[in-house]
C-alpha positions as CSV (number, residue, x, y, z in Angstrom):
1,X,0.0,0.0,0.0
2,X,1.0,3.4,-1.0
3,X,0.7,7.4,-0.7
4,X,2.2,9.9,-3.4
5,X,1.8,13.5,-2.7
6,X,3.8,16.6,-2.8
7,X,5.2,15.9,1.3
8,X,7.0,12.7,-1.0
9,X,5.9,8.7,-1.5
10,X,5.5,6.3,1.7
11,X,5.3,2.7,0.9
12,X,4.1,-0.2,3.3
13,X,3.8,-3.6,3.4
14,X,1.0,-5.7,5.3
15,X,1.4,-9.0,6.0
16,X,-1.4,-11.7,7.5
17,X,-1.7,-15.3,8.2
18,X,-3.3,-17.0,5.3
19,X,-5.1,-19.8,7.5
20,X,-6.7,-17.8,9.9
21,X,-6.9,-13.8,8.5
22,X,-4.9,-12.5,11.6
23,X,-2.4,-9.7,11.0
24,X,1.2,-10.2,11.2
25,X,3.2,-7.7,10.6
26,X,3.6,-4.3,9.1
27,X,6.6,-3.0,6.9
28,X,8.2,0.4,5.8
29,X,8.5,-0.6,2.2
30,X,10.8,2.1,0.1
31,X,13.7,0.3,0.9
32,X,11.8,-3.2,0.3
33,X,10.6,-2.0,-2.9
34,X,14.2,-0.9,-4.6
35,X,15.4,-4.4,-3.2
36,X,13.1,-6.6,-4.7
37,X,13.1,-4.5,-8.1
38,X,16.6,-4.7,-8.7
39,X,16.9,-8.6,-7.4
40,X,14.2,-9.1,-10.2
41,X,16.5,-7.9,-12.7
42,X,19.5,-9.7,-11.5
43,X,17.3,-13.1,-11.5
44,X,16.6,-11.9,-15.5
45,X,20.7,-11.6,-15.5
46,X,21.2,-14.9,-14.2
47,X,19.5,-16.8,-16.8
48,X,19.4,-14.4,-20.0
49,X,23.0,-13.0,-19.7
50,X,26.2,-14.4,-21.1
51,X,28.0,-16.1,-18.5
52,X,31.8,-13.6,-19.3
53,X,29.8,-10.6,-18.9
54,X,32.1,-8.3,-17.7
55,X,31.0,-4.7,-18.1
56,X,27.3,-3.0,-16.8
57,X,25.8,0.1,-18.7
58,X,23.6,2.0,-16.7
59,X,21.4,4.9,-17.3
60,X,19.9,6.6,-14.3
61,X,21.2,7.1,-11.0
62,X,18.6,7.7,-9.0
63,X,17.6,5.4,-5.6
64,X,16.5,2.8,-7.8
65,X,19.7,2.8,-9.8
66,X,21.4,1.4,-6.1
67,X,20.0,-2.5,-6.2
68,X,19.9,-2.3,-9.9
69,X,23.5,-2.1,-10.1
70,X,24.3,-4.2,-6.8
71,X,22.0,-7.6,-8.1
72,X,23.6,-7.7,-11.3
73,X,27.0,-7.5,-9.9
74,X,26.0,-10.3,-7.4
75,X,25.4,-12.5,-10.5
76,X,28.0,-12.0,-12.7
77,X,31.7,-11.0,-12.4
78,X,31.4,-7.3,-13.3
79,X,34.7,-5.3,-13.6
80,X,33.2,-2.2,-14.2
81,X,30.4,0.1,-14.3
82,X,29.8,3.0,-16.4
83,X,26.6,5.2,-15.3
84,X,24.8,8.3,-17.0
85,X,22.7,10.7,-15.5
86,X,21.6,14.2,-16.7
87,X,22.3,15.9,-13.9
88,X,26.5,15.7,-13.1
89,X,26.6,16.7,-9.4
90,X,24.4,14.0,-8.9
91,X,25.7,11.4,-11.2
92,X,29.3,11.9,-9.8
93,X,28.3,11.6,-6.2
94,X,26.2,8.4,-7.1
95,X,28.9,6.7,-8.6
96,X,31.9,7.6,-5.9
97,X,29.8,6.1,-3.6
98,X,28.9,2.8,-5.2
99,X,32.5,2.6,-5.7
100,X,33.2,2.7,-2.3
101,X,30.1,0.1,-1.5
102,X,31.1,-2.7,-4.4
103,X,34.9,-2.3,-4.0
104,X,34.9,-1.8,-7.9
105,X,35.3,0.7,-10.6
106,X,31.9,2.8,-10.7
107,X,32.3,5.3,-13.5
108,X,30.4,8.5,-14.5
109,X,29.7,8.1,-18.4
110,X,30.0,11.6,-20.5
111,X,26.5,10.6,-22.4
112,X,23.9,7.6,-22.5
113,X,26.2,6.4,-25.5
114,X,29.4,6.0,-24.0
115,X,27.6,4.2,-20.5
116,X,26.1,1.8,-23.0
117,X,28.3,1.1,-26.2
118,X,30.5,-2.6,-25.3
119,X,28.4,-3.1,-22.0
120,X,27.7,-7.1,-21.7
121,X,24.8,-5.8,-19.4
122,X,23.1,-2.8,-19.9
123,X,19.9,-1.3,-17.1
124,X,17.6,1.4,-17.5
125,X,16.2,3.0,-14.7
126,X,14.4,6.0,-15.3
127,X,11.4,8.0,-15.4
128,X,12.0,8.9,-18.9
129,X,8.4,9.3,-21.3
130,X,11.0,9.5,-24.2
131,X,13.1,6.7,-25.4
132,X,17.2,6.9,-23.3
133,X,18.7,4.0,-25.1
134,X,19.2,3.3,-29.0
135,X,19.4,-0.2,-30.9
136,X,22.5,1.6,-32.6
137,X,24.7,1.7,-29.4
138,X,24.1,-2.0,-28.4
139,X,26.5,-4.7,-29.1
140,X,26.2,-8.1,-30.0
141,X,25.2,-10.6,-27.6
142,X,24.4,-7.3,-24.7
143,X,21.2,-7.7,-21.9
144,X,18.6,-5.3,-21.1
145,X,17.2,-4.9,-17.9
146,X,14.2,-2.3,-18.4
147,X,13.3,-1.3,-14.9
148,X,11.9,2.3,-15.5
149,X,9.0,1.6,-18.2
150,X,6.7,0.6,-15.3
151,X,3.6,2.9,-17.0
152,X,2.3,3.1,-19.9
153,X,3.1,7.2,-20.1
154,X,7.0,5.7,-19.9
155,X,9.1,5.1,-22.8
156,X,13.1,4.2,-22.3
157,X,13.9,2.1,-25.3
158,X,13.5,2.7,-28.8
159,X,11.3,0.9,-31.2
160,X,14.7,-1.1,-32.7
161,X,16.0,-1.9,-29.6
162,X,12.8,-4.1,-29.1
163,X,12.7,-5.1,-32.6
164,X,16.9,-6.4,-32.0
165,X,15.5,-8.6,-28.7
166,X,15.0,-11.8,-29.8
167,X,14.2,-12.8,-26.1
168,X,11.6,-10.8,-25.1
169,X,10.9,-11.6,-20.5
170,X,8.2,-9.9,-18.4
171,X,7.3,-10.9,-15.2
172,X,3.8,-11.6,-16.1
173,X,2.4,-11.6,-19.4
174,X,-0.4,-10.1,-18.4
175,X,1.1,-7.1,-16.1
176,X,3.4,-6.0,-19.0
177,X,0.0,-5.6,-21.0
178,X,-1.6,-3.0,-18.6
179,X,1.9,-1.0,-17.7
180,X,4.5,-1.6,-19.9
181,X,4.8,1.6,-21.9
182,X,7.8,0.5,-24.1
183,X,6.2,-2.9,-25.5
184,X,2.4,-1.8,-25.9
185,X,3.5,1.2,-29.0
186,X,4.8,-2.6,-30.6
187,X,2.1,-4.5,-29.9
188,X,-0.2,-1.8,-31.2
189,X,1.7,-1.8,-34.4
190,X,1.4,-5.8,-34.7
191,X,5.0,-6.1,-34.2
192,X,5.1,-8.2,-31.2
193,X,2.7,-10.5,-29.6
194,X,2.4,-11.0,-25.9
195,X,2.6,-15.1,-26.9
196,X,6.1,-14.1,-28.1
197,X,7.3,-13.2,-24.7
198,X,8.9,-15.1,-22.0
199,X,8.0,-15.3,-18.7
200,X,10.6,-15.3,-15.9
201,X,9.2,-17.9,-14.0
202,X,9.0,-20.2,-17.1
203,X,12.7,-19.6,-17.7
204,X,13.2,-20.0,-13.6
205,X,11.2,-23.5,-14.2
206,X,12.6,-24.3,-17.7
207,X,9.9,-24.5,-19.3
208,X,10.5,-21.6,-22.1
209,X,14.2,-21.2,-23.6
210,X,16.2,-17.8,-22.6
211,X,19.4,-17.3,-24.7
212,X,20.0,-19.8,-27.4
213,X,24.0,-18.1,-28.7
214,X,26.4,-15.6,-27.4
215,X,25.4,-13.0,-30.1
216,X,21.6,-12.5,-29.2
217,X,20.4,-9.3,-27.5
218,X,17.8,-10.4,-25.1
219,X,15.6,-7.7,-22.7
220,X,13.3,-8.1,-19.2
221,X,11.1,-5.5,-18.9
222,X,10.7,-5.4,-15.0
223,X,7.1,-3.9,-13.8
224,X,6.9,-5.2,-10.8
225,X,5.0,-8.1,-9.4
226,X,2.9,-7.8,-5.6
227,X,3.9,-11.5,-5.2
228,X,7.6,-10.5,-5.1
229,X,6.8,-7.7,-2.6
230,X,5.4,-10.6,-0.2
231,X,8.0,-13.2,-0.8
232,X,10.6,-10.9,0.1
233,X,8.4,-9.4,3.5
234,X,7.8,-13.3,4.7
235,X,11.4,-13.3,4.7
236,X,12.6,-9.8,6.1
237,X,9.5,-10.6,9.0
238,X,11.5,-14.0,9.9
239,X,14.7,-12.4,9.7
240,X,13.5,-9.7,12.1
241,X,12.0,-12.0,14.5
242,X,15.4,-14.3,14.6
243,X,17.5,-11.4,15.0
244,X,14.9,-9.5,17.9
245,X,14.1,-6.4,15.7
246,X,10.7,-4.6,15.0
247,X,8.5,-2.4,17.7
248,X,5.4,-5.1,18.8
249,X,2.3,-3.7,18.0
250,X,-1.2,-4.4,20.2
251,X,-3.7,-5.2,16.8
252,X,-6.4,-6.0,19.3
253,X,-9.1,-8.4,19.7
């Protein structure tokens, strides 16, 4: 559950037992959220990625941009990371202190270009309603993670980019249909089809292929999936119980 106004955006979790209704806990969820959004895009790494990938593009470096970077690093042996962000001040203090966090080369890219062109693994995570990234700066064989295009008035990648993917993964079929603002312009023109794309949990259970050769670009488009907001709140509630933490709250009768 969720408030947006001008004071800012407060995010909350509510948990309850499934057998008998009661309630069992309730979360701050900002920092929940940006976890579980960028461990969805390093799971999408983990299976759609070439195994040597050794350099992350990133475009954005805003909260979000913090577990974007960290999952896919936690997947693959990344050497370095070149970020882009409009605004310099911020972009350079972003990336000194990821540097400092991941004990590894965190760079500040001169333009959207030069963060992207050679990157193995390449994230967007914006709140761009214009395209960021072009089809003409990937390479051969590179991985999107599409974390910004959560809403259908967002745009990050251009219409080649999506016509390069030859793996197409959503979460869910059908949440990518109501929110994902960079595949719907597609599907509109009949140039995709949702029975094109992958799920991630049919590539999690093997039951769709991900990357057939080194040379394909493949692309997740993250929106975001409630399920993954309570898996990972079952698990911070036992880890907080184990370890004593939380405030215990009287929910009455």
């Amino acid at each position: 559950a969720y408030t947006s106004n001008r004071s800012g955006n407060r995010f909350y979790v509510h948990l309850f037992d499934a057998a008998s209704g009661a309630p069992l806990a309730i979360i701050e969820a900002n920092w929940l959220g940006m976890m579980r959004t960028g461990a969805a895009s390093g799971l999408a790494t983990r299976y759609l990625a070439r195994p040597e990938a050794k350099v992350l593009g990133v475009i954005g470096a805003g909260w979000q941009a913090q577990s974007q970077i960290e999952a896919v690093c936690s997947v693959r042996q990344i050497e370095e990371v070149r970020v882009f962000a409009r605004r310099r001040e911020v972009l350079l203090k972003f990336c000194g202190e990821m540097s400092d966090r991941l004990n590894r080369p965190v760079v500040a890219a001169d333009s959207a270009e030069h963060a992207v062109a050679g990157a193995d693994v390449v994230s967007t995570i914006t709140t761009s309603s214009t395209p960021v990234l072009e089809a003409a700066w990937l390479a051969p064989g590179t991985h999107i993670n599409a974390a910004g295009g959560n809403a259908l008035i967002r745009r990050e990648l251009d219409e080649a980019t999506l016509l390069r993917a030859e793996v197409i993964c959503t979460d869910t079929r059908e949440t990518a249909l109501k929110e994902c603002g960079d595949l719907l312009p597609l599907l509109e023109k009949g140039r995709t089809h949702p029975r094109q794309w992958v799920e991630l949990g049919e590539l999690i259970a093997g039951q769709r292929p991900g990357r057939l050769y080194s040379n394909q670009i493949t692309l997740f488009e993250s929106q975001g999936l409630a399920l993954q907001d309570l898996a990972l709140a079952s698990r911070v509630l036992k880890r907080a119980i184990e370890a004593g933490c939380g405030q215990s709250l009287d929910w009455g009768a």
